[in-house]
C-alpha positions, 0 to 999 in steps of 0.5 A: 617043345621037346627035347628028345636028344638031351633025355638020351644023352641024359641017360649016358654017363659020363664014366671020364672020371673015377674018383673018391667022394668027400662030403662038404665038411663045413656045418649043417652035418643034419643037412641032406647033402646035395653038393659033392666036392672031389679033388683029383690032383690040384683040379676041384670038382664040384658037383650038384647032387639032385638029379630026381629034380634035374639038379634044381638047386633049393636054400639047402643046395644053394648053402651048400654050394657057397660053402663048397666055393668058398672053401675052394677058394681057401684051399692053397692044395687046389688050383682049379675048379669044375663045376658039374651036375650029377646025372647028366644034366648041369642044372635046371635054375631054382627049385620052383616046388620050393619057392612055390611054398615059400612066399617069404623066401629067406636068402642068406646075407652075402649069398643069392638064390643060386648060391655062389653066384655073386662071388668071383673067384680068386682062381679060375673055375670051369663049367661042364654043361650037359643036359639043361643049364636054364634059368639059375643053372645058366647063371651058375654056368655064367659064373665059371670063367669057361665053359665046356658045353655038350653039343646036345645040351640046352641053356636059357633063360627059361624062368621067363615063362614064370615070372622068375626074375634072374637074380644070379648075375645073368642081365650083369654077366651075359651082355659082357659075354655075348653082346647087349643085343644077343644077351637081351634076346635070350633074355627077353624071349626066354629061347632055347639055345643049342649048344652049337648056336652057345658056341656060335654066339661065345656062350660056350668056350669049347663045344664037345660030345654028348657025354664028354664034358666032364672029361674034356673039362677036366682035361682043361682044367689040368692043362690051365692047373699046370701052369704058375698059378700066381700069375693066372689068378692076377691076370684073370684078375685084371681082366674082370677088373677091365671088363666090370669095374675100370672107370677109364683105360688108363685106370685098367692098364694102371691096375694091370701094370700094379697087379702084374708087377707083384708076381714078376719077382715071385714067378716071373723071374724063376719062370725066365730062368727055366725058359734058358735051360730050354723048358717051354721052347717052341711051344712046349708046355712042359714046365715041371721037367726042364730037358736033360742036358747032354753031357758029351763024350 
């Protein structure tokens, strides 16, 4: 089955975002950079760099990528991560030239196939999906806490036909999103999914345009970026925590409550304060410029 309409918006660019590159700067100097790391602001985006293999990730690749995670993860100048594929499609899973080549496949000790794909993030990270997101590219999509799918895009678990195990995260991450019923369909048959049945089923969290889903990530990104990021980063981690390691409710509420409670006298109460001048009232999200108070006459 073909894809006719993913190989036209695959040809569209984005053109959403101008920004400067840096290449990673961590090791490998000799190495073909495949991963772009940019910053615009306190928003992170990284960037698969292999378009001519549909941003199929190899040993390299997958290096690189950890490398680019983990050092977002360090940087105290960033909130936020975006994790994208260059040329239009997101990514294509393992390059199956390569593993074709490499009986013997050496993954490095704490890394996966795919690369940052059994990390969690201290902070959260958003996925911009356009084109394929198949096989690894639907695990490293699983990874990101959100993801903003193009509605011509295609995501599965397209590895089946090969013989190609998911060792990334998806059978770990996929039911706890979609359901063991759903996830095991996927899985199972190895299907196509459009963006609008991901969206339907909770695979996608924002359905978007063709071409649009750099910018309507990034545009998420800054809205989740402006907030107090102490307070995002525990409750993000009190939600994984209940979903993949609580052994009971009361031992998720009892973390909650203990995670929660380091950030009151840190965030919390500066938070109430700026509320009483009248910021963040009747919905506003403006937190960084309390409103001008009137002086009379």
């Amino acid at each position: 089955m073909s894809y006719p309409y993913v190989r036209t918006c695959i040809r569209r660019t984005c053109g959403v975002v101008q920004l400067q590159s840096r290449r990673l700067s961590q090791g490998f100097n000799d190495e073909k950079q495949h991963v772009t790391v940019e910053k615009q602001g306190n928003i992170c985006l990284i960037g698969i760099n292999r378009p001519e293999k549909k941003n199929c990730v190899n040993v390299a690749t997958a290096r690189q990528l950890l490398n680019a995670f983990q050092e977002f993860d360090r940087d105290d100048s960033v909130a936020i991560a975006v994790l994208h594929g260059k040329g239009g499609t997101f990514c294509a899973g393992f390059d199956l030239e390569e593993l074709s080549q490499e009986e013997n496949l050496v993954i490095p000790e704490g890394s996966s196939p795919m690369g940052p794909s059994h990390m969690v993030a201290r902070k959260p990270t958003i996925a911009a999906v356009s084109g394929y997101a198949v096989a690894g590219g639907l695990e490293l999509a699983l990874l990101c806490d959100l993801r903003v799918v193009e509605d011509t895009a295609v995501m599965g678990v397209f590895c089946r036909r090969f013989g190609v195990p998911l060792l990334d995260g998806g059978t770990v991450r996929l039911p706890k999103l979609i359901g063991l019923s759903r996830a095991l369909d996927l899985i199972l048959t190895g299907r196509p999914v459009t963006g609008k049945e991901a969206f339907e089923i909770g695979l996608a969290n924002r359905i978007v345009a063709c071409g649009t889903g750099l910018g309507q990530a990034v545009a998420l990104a800054a809205n989740i970026a402006k907030f107090p990021q102490r307070c995002v980063q525990v409750d993000k981690a009190s939600a994984y925590y209940s979903t993949f390691d609580s052994k009971s409710l009361q031992d998720a509420l009892d973390y909650e409550r203990e995670a929660g409670l380091k950030v009151v006298s840190v965030e919390s109460v500066e938070g109430a304060k700026k509320f009483m001048t009248g910021v963040g009232r009747h919905g506003s999200f403006n937190l960084l410029h309390p409103p001008k108070r009137s002086t009379g006459t």
